[in-house]
Each structure stands twice: as structure tokens, then as C-alpha cells.
C-alpha positions in Angstrom: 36.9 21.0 -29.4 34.9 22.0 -32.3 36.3 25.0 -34.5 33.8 27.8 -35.7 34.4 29.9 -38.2 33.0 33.9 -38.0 32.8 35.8 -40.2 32.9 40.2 -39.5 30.0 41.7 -40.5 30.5 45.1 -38.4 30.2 47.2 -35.9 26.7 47.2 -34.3 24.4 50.8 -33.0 26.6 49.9 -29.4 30.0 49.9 -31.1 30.3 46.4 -30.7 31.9 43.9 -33.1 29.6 41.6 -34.8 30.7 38.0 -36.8 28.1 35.7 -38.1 28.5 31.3 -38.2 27.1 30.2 -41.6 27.0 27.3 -40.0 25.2 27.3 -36.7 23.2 30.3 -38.2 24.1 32.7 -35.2 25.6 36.4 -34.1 29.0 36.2 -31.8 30.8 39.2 -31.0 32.3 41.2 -28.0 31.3 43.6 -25.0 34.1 43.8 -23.7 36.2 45.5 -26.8 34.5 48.3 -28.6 35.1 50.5 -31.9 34.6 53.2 -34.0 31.9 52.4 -36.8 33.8 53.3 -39.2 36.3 50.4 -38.1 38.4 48.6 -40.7 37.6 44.8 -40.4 41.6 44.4 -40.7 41.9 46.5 -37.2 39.6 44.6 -36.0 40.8 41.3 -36.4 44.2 42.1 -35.2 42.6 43.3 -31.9 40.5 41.0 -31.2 40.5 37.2 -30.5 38.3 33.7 -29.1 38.5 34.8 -25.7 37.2 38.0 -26.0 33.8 36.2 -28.1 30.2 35.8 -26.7 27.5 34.5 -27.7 25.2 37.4 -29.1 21.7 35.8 -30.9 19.8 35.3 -34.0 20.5 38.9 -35.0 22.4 41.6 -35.7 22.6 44.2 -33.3 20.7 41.7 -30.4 21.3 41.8 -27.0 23.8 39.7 -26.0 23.0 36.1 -24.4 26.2 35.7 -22.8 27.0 32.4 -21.7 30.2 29.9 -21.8 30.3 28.4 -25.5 32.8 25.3 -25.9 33.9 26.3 -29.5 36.9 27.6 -31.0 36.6 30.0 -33.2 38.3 31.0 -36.5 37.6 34.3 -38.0 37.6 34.8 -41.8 
């Protein structure tokens, strides 16, 4: 399985997690597990893992797209 790397770039308007692939030049986050804006990346990584990832677009704050991704992911 190929491994991803995402990195945090925040909290979006719907207090939803946001990393960014440098590599595949696209938005993941989660809907599932929300937070404050004001979130420190730290907390964030702790609570949050591959699983809990979707696929979210081209940009930040998108609408998700959703869908099964065969990737694992590495956050940095």
C-alpha cells in the first residue's frame, strides 16, 4: 500500500481538520472528528488517525468528496 504523507494546515469555517499531500496536490481531512479553531496541531494529531481521513478536494475548506482511498497516510 502506498504511504502519503499530510501535512495539518487547520481547522476549516466547519471545524473540520484539514492536511494537504505535496505530492498528489490534494485536501484530506475528517467529518467525523471536529475542533475548536483555535486547535493546537499537536492536539490534533494525537486525536486523530488514517481511519478517521477522507478525501476532501482541490481546496481548502471544499466539500468533501468522500470516497474509499487505498493509501496510508503519514501525518507530519
Amino acid at each position: 500500500m502506498r504511504t502519503i504523507e499530510l501535512q495539518f494546515v487547520g481547522i476549516d469555517d466547519f471545524n473540520r481538520p484539514c492536511f494537504y499531500s505535496a505530492e498528489l496536490k490534494r485536501y484530506f481531512g475528517s467529518t467525523n472528528k471536529l475542533f475548536d479553531r483555535d486547535t493546537y496541531k499537536a492536539t490534533v494529531l494525537s486525536k486523530i488517525t488514517a481511519i478517521d481521513i477522507c478525501y476532501f478536494g482541490r481546496s481548502f475548506n471544499c466539500e468533501p468528496m468522500g470516497g474509499n482511498h487505498s493509501f496510508e497516510f503519514k501525518f507530519v
